[in-house]
C-alpha positions, 0 to 999 in steps of 0.5 A: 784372935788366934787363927782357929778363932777366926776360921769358927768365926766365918762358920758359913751360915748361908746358902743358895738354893731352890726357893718356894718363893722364887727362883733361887734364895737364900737358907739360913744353914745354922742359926742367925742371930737377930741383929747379926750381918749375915752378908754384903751384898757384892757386885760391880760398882757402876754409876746410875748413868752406866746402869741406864746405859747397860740395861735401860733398853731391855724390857722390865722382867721383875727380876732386878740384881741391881742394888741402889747403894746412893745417889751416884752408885748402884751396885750390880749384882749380875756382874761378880755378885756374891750369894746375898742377889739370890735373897728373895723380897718379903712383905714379911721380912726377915732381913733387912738391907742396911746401908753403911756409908763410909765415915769419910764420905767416900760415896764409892765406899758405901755398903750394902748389909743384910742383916737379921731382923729376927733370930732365924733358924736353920732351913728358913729362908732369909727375905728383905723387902727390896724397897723398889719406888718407881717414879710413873704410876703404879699400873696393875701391869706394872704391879703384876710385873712386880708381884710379889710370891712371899706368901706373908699373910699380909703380903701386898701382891707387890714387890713396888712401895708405896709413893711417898 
């Protein structure tokens, strides 16, 4: 592939700004194709233990940049995160997160990839569900705290999962 090919092949698609949402999100600056990965989510890699330790004694906001990748890894968006941290969680995604473990099970290899569910046009926002299961009860406090402001006709009012 010639150097011109590679350079129309990375077109940016995506960008980061205000969101109806929430906060910040991510449009879709020319059309994505349904199946295409839109982006890697990136941060800094850190055990579940260095997560706990960093923020387990700040109260929970409902705003979270941190990205489950396995058992022993989570990748933190606050700490060198790209612009896939500003995508916002949907019960009427889509995006959706998929994660591509390493072929030599090298578990600090795995990654996190968004990719379109759906073709998306230019000015949509792109949306995954974040797929957050909590462990303790889900409380209405809790649930309120993880509320959900997609706006999808069948939006559940929280972002948490169903317990399995």
């Amino acid at each position: 592939m010639s150097k011109k090919e590679k350079a129309s092949a990375k077109v940016r698609k995506i960008e980061a700004r205000e969101s109806g949402i929430h906060g910040k999100g991510v449009f879709a600056i020319a059309p994505i194709a349904k199946g295409e990965r839109v982006v890697r989510y990136k941060g800094a890699l850190r055990t579940h233990d260095e997560v706990d330790s960093a923020y387990g004694d700040l109260d929970e906001d409902g705003h979270t940049f941190l990205f489950t990748l396995n058992d022993e890894y989570v990748i933190d968006g606050n700490v060198d995160g790209n612009v896939a941290r500003w995508i916002n969680h949907s019960c009427a995604p889509n995006c959706e997160a998929v994660i591509e473990e390493d072929d030599r099970d090298r578990r600090h290899k795995d990654k996190v990839l968004i990719e379109a569910m759906r073709d998306i046009k230019p000015g949509e926002e792109l949306t995954y569900n974040y797929g957050i299961v909590l462990d303790e009860r889900h409380t209405a406090k809790l649930k309120k705290l993880w509320g959900c402001r997609c706006g999808a006709p069948d939006c559940t009012g929280t972002m948490l999962q169903p317990k399995r």
